[in-house]
BAFI-3210 file (N, C-alpha, C; in Angstrom, 3 decimals, decimal comma, padded with zeros to 6 digits):
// residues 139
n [1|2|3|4|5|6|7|8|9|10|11|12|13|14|15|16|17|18|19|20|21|22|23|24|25|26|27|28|29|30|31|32|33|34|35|36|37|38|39|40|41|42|43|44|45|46|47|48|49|50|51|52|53|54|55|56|57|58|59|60|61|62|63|64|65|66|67|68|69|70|71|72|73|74|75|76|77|78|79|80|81|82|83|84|85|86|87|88|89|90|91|92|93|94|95|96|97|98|99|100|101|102|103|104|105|106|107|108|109|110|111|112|113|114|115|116|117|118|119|120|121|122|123|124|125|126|127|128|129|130|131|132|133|134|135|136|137|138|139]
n.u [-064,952|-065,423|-063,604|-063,465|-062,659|-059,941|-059,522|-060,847|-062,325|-061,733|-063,402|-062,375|-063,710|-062,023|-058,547|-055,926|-057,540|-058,137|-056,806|-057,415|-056,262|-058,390|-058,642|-056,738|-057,853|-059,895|-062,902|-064,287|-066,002|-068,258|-069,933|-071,151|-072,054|-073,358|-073,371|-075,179|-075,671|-078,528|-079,104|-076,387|-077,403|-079,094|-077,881|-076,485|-078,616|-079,251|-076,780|-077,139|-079,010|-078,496|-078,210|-075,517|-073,362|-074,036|-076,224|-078,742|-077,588|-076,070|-074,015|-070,550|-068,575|-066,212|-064,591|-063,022|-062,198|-061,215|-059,226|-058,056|-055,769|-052,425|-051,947|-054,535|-057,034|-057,588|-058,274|-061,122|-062,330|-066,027|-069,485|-072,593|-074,258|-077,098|-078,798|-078,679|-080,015|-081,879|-081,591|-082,235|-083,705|-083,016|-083,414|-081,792|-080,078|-079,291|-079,035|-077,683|-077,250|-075,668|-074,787|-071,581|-069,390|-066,124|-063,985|-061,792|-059,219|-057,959|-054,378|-051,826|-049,426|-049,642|-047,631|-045,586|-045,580|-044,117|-041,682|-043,135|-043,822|-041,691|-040,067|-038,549|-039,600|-040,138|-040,070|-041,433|-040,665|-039,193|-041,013|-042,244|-040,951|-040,432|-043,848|-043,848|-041,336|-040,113|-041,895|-043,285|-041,836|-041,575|-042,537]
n.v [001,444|001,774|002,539|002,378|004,934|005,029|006,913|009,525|012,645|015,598|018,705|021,173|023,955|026,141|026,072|023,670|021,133|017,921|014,508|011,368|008,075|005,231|002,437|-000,495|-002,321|-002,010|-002,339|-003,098|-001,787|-002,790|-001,950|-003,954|-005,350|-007,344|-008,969|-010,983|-013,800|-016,022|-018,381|-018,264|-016,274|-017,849|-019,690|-018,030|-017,497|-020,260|-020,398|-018,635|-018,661|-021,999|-023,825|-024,978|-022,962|-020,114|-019,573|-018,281|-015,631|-015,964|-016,833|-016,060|-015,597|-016,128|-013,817|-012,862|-009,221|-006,163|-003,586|-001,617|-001,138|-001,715|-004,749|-006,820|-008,296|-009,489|-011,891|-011,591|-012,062|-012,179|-010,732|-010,106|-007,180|-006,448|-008,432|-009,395|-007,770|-008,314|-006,000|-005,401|-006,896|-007,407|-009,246|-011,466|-010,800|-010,119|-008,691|-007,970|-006,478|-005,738|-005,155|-005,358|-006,470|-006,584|-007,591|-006,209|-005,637|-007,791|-007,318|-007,934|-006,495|-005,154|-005,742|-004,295|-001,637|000,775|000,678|000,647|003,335|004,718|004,086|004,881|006,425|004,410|001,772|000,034|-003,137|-003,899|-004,252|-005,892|-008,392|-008,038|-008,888|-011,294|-013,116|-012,037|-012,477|-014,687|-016,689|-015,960|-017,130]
n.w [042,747|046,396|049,376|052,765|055,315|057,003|058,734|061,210|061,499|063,692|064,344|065,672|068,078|068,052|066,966|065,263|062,959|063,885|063,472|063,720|063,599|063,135|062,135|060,278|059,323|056,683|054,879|051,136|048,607|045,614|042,891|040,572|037,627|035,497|032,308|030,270|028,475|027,788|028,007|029,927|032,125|032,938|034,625|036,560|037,888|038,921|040,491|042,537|043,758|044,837|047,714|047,836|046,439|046,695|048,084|048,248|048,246|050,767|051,266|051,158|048,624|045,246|043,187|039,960|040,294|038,488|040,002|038,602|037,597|036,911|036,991|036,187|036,551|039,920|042,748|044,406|047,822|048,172|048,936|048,554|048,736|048,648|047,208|044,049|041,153|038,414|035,936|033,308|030,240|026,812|023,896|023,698|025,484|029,400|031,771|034,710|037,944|040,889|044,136|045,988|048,475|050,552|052,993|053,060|050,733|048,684|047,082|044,794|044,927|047,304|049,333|048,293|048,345|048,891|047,199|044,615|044,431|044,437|042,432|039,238|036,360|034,004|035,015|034,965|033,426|035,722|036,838|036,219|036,371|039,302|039,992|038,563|038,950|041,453|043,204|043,552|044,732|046,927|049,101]
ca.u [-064,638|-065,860|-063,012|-063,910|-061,693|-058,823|-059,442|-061,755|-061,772|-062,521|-063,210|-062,431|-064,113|-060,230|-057,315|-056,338|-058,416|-057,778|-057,312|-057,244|-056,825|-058,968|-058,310|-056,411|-059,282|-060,861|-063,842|-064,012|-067,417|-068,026|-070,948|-070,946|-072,789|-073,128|-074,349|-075,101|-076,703|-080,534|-078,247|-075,319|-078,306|-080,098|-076,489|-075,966|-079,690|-079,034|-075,425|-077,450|-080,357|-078,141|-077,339|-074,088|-072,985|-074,410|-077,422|-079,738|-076,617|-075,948|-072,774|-069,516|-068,122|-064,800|-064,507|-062,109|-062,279|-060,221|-058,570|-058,024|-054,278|-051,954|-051,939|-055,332|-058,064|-057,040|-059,230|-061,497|-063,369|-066,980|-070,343|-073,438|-074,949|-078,523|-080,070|-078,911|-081,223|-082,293|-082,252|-082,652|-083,942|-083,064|-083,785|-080,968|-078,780|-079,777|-077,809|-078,269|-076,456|-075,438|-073,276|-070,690|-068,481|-064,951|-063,561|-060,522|-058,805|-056,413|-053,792|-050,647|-048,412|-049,548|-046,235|-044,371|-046,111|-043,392|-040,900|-043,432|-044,155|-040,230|-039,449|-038,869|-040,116|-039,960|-039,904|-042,682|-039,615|-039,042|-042,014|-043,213|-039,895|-041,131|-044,673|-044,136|-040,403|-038,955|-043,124|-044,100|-040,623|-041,087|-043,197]
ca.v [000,890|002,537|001,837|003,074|005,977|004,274|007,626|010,097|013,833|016,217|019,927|021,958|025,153|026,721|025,186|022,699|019,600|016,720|013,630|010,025|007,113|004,146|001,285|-000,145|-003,099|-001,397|-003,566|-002,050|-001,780|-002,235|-001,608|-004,603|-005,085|-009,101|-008,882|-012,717|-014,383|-016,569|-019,456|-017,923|-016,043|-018,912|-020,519|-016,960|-017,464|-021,094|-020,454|-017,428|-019,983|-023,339|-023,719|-025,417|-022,398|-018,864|-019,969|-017,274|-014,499|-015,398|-017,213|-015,497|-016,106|-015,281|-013,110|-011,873|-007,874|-005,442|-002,871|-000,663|-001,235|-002,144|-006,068|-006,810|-008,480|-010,022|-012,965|-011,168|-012,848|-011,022|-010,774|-009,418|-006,070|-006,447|-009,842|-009,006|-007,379|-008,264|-004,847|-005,570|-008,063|-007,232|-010,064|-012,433|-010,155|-010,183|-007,907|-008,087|-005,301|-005,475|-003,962|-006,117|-005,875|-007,340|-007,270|-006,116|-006,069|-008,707|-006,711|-008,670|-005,387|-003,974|-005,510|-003,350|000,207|001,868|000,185|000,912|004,685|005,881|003,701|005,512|006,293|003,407|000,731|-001,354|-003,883|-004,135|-004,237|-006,896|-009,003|-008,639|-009,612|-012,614|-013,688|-012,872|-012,958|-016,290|-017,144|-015,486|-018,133]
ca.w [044,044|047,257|050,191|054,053|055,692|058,035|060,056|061,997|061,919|064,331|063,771|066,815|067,451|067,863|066,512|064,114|062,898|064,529|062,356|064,663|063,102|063,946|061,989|058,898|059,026|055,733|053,673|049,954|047,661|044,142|041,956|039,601|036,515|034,943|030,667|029,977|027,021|028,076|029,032|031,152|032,857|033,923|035,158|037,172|038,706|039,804|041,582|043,455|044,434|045,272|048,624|047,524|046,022|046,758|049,268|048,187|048,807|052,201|051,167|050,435|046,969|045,332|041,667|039,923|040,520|038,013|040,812|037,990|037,729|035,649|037,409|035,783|037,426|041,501|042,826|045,937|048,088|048,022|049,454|048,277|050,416|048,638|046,024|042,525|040,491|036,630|035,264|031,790|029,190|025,477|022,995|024,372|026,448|030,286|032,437|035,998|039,023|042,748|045,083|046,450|049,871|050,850|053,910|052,443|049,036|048,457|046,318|045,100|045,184|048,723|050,103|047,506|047,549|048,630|046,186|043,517|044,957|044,495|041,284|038,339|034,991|033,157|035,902|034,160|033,210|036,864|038,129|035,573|036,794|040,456|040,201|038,020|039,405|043,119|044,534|043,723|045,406|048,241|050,399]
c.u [-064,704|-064,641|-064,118|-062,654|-061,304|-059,154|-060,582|-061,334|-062,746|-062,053|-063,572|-063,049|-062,618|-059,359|-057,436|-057,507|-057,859|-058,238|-056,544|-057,294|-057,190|-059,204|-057,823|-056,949|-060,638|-061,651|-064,072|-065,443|-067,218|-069,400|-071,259|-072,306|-072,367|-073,809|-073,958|-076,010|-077,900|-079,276|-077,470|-076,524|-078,994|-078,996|-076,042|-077,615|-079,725|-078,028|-076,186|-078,463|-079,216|-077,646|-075,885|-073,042|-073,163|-075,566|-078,014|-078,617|-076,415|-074,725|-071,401|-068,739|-066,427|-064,988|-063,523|-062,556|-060,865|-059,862|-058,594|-056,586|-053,910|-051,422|-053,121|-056,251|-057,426|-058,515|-060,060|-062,573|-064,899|-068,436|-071,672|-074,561|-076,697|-078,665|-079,587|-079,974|-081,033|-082,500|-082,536|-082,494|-084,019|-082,541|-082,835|-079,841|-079,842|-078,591|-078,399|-077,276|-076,689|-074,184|-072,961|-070,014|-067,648|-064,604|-062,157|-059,834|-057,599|-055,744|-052,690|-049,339|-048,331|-048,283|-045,164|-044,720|-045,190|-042,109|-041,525|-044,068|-042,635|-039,345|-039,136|-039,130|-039,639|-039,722|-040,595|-042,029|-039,734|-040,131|-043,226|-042,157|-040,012|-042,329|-044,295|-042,787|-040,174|-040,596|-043,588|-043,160|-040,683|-041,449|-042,172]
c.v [002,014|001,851|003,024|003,860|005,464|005,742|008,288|011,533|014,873|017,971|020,523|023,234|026,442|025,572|024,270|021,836|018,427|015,460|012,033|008,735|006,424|002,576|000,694|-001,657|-002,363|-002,363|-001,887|-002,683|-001,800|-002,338|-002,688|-004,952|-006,851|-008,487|-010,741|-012,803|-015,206|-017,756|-019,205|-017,272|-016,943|-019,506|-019,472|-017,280|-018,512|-021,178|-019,159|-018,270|-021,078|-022,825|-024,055|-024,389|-020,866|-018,835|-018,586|-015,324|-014,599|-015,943|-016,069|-016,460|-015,011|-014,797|-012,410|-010,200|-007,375|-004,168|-001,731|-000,326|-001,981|-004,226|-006,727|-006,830|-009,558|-010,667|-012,192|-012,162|-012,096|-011,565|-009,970|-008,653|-006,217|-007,935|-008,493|-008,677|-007,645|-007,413|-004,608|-006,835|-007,600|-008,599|-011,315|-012,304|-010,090|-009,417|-008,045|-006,981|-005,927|-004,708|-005,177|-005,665|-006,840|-006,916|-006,734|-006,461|-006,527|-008,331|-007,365|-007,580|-004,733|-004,194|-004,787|-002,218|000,875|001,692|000,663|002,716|005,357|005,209|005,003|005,950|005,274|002,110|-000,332|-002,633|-004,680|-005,000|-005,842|-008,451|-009,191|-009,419|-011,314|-013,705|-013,722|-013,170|-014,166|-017,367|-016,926|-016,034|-018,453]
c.w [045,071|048,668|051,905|054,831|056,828|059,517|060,643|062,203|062,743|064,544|065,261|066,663|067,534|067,704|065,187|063,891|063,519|063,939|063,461|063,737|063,958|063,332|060,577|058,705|057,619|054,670|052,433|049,694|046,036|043,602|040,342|038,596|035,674|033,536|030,612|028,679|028,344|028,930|030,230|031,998|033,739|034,482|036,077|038,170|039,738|040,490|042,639|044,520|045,498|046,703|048,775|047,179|047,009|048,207|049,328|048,353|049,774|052,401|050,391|049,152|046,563|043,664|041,316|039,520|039,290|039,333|039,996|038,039|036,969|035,823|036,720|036,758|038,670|041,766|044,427|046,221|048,396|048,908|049,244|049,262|050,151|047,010|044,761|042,227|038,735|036,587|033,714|031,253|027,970|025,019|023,844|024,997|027,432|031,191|034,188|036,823|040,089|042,418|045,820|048,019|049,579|052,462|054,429|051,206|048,965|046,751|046,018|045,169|046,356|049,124|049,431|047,012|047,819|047,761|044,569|043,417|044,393|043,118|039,889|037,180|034,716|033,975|035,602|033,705|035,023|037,991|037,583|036,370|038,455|040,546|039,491|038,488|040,751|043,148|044,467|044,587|047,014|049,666|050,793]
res [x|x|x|x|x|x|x|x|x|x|x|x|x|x|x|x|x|x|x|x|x|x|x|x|x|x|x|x|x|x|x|x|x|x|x|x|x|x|x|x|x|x|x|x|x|x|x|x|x|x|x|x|x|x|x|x|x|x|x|x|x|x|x|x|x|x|x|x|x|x|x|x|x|x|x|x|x|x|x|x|x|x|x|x|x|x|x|x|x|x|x|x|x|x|x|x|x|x|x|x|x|x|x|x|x|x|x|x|x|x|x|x|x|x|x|x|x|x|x|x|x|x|x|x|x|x|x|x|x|x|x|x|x|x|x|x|x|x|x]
***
């Protein structure tokens, strides 16, 4: 995952650096990678095609993304920057690549980073007891 830098720095020719932010509007990237069997392949070609669905990539779509955290995989909503590519065909594996965008990563812990920033060792109890108890409460 590739995110975009909230700020802007500027290197004086005396003095410090000067670091501005300019916006916490950040879209994230990912590098994704599909392995399908002959069937799921051809069922990944026609949701890219249908206009109902994908409309050639010009529709946004939603997937679940792993974050790389201990929450698993979070549902993003996504958008493809260039047309999948088939990069390989072995016997009845079909793998295909893009690069993805978001316009932001819907995280279910952002409202509790600094709760989960100052916890301590062994909070994994806690922290399993928030996500799955008070937050579904908290609408």
């Amino acid at each position: 995952m590739t995110q975009d830098t909230a700020w802007q720095t500027t290197q004086t020719a005396v003095g410090p650096l000067i670091i501005t932010p300019i916006t916490t509007d950040l879209k994230a990237t990912w590098t994704l990678q599909w392995i399908f069997t002959l069937a799921q392949a051809e069922r990944f070609k026609s949701w890219l095609r249908s206009p109902t669905y994908c409309d050639r990539g010009r529709n946004w779509f939603q997937m679940p993304i792993d974050l790389g955290d201990t929450q698993g995989v979070q549902q993003q909503t996504l958008h493809f920057v260039d047309m999948p590519v088939q990069t390989s065909k072995n016997g009845n594996i079909v793998t295909w690549t893009a690069t993805v965008i978001s316009n932001g990563i819907e995280d279910i812990t952002e409202d509790y980073d600094d709760w989960i920033v100052e916890a301590q060792p062994g909070y994994e109890y806690w922290l399993d007891y928030l996500i799955t108890e008070v937050m579904p409460r908290a609408d």
